[in-house]
C-alpha positions in Angstrom: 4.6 -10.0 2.4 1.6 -12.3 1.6 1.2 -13.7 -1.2 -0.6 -12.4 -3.8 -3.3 -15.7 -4.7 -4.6 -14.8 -1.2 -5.0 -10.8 -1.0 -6.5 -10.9 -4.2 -10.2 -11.0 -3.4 -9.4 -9.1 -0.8 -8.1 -5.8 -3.1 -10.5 -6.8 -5.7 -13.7 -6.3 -2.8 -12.3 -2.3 -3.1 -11.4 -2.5 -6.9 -14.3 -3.6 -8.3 -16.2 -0.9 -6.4 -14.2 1.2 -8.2 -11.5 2.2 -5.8 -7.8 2.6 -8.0 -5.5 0.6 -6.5 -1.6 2.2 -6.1 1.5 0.1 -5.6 3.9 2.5 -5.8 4.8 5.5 -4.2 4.5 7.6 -7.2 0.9 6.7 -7.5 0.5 7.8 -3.9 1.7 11.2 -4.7 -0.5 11.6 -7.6 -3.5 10.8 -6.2 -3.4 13.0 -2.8 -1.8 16.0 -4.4 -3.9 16.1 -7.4 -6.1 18.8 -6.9 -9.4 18.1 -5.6 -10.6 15.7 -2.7 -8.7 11.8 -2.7 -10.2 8.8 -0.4 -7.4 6.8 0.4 -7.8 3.5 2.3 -5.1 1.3 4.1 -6.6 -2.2 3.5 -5.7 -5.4 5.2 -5.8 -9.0 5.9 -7.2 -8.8 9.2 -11.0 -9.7 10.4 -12.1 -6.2 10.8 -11.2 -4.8 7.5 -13.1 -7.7 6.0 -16.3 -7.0 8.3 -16.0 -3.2 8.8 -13.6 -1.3 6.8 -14.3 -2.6 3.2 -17.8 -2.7 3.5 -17.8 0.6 4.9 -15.8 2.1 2.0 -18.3 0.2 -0.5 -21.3 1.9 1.6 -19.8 5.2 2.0 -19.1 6.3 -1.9 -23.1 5.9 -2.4 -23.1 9.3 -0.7 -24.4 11.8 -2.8 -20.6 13.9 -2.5 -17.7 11.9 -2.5 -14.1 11.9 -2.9 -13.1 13.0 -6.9 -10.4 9.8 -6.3 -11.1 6.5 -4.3 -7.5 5.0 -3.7 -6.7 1.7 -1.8 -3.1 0.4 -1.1 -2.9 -3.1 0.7 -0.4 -3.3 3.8 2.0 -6.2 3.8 1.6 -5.9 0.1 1.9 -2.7 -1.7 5.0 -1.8 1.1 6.3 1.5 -0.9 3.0 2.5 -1.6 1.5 1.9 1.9 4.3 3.6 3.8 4.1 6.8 1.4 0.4 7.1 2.4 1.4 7.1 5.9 3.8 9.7 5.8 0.7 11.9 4.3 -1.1 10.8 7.5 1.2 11.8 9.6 0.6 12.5 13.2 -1.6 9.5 13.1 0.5 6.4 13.5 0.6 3.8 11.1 -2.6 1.8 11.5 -4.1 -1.2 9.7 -6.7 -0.7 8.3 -7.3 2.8 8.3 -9.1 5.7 6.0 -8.2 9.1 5.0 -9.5 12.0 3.1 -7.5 14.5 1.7 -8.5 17.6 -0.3 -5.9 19.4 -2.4 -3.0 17.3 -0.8 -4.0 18.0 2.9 -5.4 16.0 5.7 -8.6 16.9 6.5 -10.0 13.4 7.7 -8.6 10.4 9.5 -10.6 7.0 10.5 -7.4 5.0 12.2 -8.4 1.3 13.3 -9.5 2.0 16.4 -12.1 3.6 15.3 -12.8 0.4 13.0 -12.7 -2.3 15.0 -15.8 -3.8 16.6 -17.8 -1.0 14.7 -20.8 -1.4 12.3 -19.5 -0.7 8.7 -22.9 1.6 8.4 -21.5 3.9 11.2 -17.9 4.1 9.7 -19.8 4.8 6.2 -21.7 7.4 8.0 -18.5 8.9 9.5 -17.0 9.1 6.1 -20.2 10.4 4.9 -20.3 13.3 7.1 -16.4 13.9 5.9 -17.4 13.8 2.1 -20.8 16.3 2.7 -18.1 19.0 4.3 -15.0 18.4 2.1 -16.2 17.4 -1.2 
C-alpha cells in the first residue's frame, strides 16, 4: 500500500479532469453496470502512467463522444476496488496501468499496459478515441 501523501497528485491528475474516483468495490459495480458506456482506468505509480496513461485519459475525453462515466481506481491503493475492476476485465490479466470501456456492463474495449508503455499519450488517446466514436 503507498501512502496516501504521495498518490495524491497522482489521483488528483485524473480527478480534477473530472474522472470519479472509486474505492470500493460497490462503486465498481455501479459504475460499469449502470447503463450506458463507463471509462474505467487502472492508475499507478509507475513512470508510464505518469507520461502515457494519464495524459492520455486527460486527451482522450476531449473527443466529441465519450464515456457517460470516467472512473479511475489507483492500484496498491484502492485494493477492493482495483481488484473488482479486474474481474470485469477478465480474460485480460491484471495490468498496471491499464484502460477499459464498458457499455451496459460489458467489455467492449481493453488498453492493457503493454500497449501503454513507451507509447505517445496522443496515440493511446487516439486508440480510446476510436473506442468512444464506436461505443458511445
Amino acid at each position: 500500500m503507498y501512502p496516501p501523501e504521495l498518490v495524491a497528485p497522482m489521483k488528483e491528475e485524473l480527478t480534477s479532469a473530472g474522472f470519479e474516483d472509486l474505492t470500493t468495490s460497490a462503486q465498481v459495480d455501479e459504475a460499469i453496470t449502470a447503463e450506458g458506456t463507463t471509462l474505467v482506468i487502472i492508475n499507478s505509480v509507475c513512470g508510464c502512467a505518469a507520461a502515457n496513461a494519464r495524459p492520455a485519459a486527460k486527451i482522450s475525453i476531449s473527443n466529441d463522444k465519450k464515456p457517460s462515466r470516467i472512473t479511475t481506481v489507483f492500484a496498491g491503493v484502492d485494493v477492493e476496488a482495483v481488484a473488482k475492476a479486474r474481474q470485469y476485465m477478465l480474460p485480460y490479466p491484471p495490468s498496471s496501468p491499464s484502460m477499459a470501456l464498458f457499455k451496459d456492463g460489458k467489455l467492449v474495449h481493453c488498453i492493457e499496459r503493454h500497449h501503454i508503455e513507451g507509447k505517445p499519450a496522443e496515440m493511446i488517446a487516439g486508440n480510446l478515441a476510436e473506442a468512444f466514436n464506436e461505443y458511445c
